[in-house]
C-alpha positions in Angstrom: 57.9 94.5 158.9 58.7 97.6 157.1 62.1 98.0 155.0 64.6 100.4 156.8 66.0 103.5 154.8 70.3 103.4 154.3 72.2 104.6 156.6 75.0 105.9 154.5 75.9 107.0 150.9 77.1 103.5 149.9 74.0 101.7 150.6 71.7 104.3 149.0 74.0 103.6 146.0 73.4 100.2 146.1 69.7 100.6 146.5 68.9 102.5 143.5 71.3 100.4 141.6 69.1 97.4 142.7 66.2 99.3 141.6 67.6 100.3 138.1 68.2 96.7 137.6 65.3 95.5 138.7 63.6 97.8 136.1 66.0 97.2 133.1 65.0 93.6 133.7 61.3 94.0 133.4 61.4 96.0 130.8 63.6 94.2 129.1 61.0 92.2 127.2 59.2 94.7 126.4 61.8 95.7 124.6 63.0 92.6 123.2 59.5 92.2 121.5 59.6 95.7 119.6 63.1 95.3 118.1 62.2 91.9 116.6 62.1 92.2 112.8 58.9 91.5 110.2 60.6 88.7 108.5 59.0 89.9 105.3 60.9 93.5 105.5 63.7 93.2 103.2 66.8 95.6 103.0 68.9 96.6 100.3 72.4 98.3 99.5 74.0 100.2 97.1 76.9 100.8 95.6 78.8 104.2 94.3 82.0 103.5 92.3 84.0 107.0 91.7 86.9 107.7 89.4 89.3 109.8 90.0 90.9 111.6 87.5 94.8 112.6 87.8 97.1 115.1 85.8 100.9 114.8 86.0 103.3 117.7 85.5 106.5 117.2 84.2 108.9 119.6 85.4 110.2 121.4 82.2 106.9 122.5 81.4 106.8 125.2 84.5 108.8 128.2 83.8 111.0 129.3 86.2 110.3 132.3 87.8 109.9 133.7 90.9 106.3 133.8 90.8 103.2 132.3 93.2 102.0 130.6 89.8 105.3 128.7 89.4 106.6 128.2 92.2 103.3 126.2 92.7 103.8 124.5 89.7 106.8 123.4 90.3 105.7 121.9 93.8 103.2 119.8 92.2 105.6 118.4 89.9 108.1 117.7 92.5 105.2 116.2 94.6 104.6 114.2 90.9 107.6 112.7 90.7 108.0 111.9 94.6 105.3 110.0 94.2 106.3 108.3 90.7 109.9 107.8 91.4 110.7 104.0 92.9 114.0 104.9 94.2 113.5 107.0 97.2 112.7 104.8 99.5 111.9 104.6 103.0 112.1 108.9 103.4 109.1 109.3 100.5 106.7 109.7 103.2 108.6 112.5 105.0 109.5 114.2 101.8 105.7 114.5 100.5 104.8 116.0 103.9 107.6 118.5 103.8 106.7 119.4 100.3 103.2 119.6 100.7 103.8 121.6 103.8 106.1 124.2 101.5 103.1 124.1 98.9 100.4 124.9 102.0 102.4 127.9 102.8 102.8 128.9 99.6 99.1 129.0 98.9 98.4 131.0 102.0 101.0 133.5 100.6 99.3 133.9 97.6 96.2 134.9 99.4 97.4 137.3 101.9 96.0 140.1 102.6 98.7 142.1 104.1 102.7 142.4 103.0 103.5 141.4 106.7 101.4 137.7 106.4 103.2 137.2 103.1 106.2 137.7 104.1 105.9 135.4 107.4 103.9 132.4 105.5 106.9 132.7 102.7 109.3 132.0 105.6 107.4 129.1 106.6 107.6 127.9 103.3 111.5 128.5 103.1 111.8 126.5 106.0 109.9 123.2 104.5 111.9 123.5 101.4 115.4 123.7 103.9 113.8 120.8 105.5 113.5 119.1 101.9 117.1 120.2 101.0 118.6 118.7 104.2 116.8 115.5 103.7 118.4 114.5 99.6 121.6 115.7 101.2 121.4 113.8 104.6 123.3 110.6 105.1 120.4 108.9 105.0 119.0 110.3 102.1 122.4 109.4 100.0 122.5 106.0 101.2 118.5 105.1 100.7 117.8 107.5 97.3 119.4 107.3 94.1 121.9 109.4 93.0 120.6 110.3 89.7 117.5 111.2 91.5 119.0 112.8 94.2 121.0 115.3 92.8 118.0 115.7 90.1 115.5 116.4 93.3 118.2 119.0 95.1 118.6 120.9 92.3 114.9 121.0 92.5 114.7 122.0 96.2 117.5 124.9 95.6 116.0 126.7 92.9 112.7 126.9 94.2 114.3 127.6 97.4 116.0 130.9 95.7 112.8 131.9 94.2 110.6 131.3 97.1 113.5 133.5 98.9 113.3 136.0 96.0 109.6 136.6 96.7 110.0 137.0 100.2 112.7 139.7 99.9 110.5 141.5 97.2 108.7 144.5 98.3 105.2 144.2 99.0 103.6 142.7 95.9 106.3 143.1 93.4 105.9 139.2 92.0 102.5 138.8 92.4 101.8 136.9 89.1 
């Protein structure tokens, strides 16, 4: 007696399923026998170590100027001693990202080609440093940072906040250093 064809979509389904099966288990041996290892293959591993080298700012030795150069060095000593300092607390996290945010923009500022791109990635920096501000002087931030550090990392924020504004109020290329 000869095998009738499906009738409908499902059965055809099931059909070639069947027969996908069916070959996956024959060949299934097959298969088995190739991926079996030589037991006298051996492997090894290895092992990189790398060091990483780290410089630290400290703030007084930027000079303060409404300049690419110092404003970014600035940055990376505030990032420095956000990362150094133990009383922050929980709102170090937030504070590196809005400071490393400032410090992206700053860079892309640097590199602009045209007065107009300058000019908008300097606002975008002004706004991360607000963001920075806001956070030292929010309730949170007095209760959860100390004061001494506080008041040392919004005096920080506010005049790299005036020379970042400096520089976007400057003519095109005026404080290029």
């Amino acid at each position: 007696m000869r095998a009738t064809a499906p009738e409908n979509r499902r059965q055809r389904r099931h059909v070639i399923g069947l027969a996908i099966a069916t070959a996956a288990l024959t060949a299934a041996p097959a298969l088995a026998s190739r991926r079996r290892r030589d037991p006298t293959t051996t492997t090894s591993t290895t092992t990189t170590t790398t060091v990483a080298v780290t410089t630290t700012t400290t703030p007084g030795a930027c000079p303060e100027a409404a300049t690419f150069a110092s404003i970014d060095c600035r940055l990376a000593a505030l990032v420095t001693s956000l990362t150094t300092t133990p009383d922050i607390g929980p709102t170090q996290a937030v504070m590196l990202s809005q400071i490393r945010r400032a410090r992206k923009w700053i860079d892309a500022a640097s590199s602009a080609g045209t007065a107009r791109k300058r000019h908008a990635f300097l606002k975008h920096a002004i706004t991360a440093l607000e963001a920075f501000r806001f956070r030292t002087r929010s309730f949170r931030g007095r209760k959860t940072i100390g004061k001494d550090t506080r008041l040392q990392l919004v005096q920080a924020a506010q005049s790299l906040l005036a020379d970042v504004e400096t520089l976007a109020a400057s003519p095109s290329g005026a404080f290029l250093d």
